[in-house]
N, C-alpha and C positions, 0 to 999 in steps of 0.2 A: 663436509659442511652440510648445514641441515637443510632443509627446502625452504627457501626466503620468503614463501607463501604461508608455511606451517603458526600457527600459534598455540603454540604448547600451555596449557592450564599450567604445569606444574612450574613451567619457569619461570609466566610471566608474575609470578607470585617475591619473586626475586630480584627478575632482570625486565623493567618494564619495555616494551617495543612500541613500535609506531611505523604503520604504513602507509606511504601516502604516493599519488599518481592519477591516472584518469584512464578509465575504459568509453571505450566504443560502445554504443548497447550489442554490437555484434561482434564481440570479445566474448558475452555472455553468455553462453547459450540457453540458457532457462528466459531472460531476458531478449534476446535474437527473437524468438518464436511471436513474443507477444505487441511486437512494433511493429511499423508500417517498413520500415526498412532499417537498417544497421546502421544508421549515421546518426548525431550528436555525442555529446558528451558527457559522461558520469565521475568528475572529480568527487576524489574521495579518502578519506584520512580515520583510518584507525590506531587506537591506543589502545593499548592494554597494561594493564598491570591494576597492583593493587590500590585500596581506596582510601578514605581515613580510619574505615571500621577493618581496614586488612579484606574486605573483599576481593577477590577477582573478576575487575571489572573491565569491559570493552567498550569502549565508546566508538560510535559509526556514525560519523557524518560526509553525506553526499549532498551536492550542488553540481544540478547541469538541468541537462534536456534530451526528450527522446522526441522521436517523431510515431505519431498514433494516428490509427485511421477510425473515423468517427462514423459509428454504427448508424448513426440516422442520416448522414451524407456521401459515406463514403470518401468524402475528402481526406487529404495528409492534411495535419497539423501537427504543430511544434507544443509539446507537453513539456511545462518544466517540473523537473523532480527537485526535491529538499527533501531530506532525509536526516534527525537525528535520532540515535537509537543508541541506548544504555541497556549494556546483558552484563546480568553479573552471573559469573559462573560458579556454579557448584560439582561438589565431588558426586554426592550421591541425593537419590528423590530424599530419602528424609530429610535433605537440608531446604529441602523447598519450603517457602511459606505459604500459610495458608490463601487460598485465592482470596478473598475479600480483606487481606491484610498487604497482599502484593500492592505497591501502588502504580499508578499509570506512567511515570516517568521513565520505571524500569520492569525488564519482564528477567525473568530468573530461566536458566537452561544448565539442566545436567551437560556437564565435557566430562567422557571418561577417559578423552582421549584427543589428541593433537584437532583441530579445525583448521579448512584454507580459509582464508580471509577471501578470497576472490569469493567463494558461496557466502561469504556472509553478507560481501559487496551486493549481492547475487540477488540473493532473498530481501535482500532489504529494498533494492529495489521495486522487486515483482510486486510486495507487498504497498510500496508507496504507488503503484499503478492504478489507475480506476477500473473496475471488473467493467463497465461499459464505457469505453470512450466518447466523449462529446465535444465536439469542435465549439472552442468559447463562445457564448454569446446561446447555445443550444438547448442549455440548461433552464433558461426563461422561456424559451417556446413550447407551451404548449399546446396540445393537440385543441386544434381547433373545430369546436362542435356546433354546428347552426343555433340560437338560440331559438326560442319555440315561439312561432308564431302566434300573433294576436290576432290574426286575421281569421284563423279556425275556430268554429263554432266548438262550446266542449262536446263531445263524446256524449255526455249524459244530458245534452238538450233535447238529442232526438227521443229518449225515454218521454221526458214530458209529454209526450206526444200522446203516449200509450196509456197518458194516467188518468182513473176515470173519474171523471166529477163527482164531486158528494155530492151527495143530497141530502 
């Protein structure tokens, strides 16, 4: 039997599949590194097979939550992820479409060869993560700068001083 993770381009063209289940973020290990700790949960359900145009298409949808430490407090918080993500797969780069004719729904990736689904699980989450994490409500604080007092004479009143009478 084949590996129950494996998703073969060439089959799913034939025999659509579908995975579904829930990881720990500390199941993941590309994911493990970038949390505050390995608890919550990443429900998650792929499809593959082909589309209406005969594509080989993968659809990736996750629903959960990790826990993230928030770089301007250092506190844990509770991050939730939603993830959907449509790859249609291609044999070879010339079947790629042009970038500005790709549209943003879906992104196109060369398979020249079997993918696990758990890195696809993987990646898809790393990339729904925020490159800086912020505990809610962090995002509106900002750095708070004294405004300028009106009590200070300007800078350029002491020149007046220097300036010398017409005559």
């Amino acid at each position: 039997m084949a590996d129950e993770w494996q998703l073969d381009p060439a089959e799913i063209a034939t025999q659509p599949r579908t995975w579904e289940g829930t990881f720990t973020p500390g199941e993941l290990e590309g994911v493990d590194d970038l949390v505050a700790n390995g608890e919550g949960e990443l429900h998650y359900r792929v499809t593959a097979g082909p589309d209406r145009q005969r594509r080989k298409v993968v659809s990736c949808i996750i629903e959960g939550f990790v826990f993230l430490e928030c770089q301007a407090t250092m506190d844990v918080f509770r991050h939730p992820v939603r993830v959907e993500d449509r790859i249609v797969l291609v044999d070879r780069e010339e079947q790629l479409p042009p970038i500005e004719v790709e549209g943003d729904d879906e992104d196109y990736v060369v398979a020249d060869g079997p993918m696990d689904v758990r890195d696809l699980v993987e990646d898809a989450v790393i990339l729904a993560l925020p490159m800086i994490p912020r505990k809610p409500g962090m995002e509106a604080a900002q750095p708070q700068h004294p405004a300028p007092s009106t009590d200070r004479p300007s800078p350029f009143a002491a020149l007046q001083g220097l300036k010398r009478p017409k005559k």
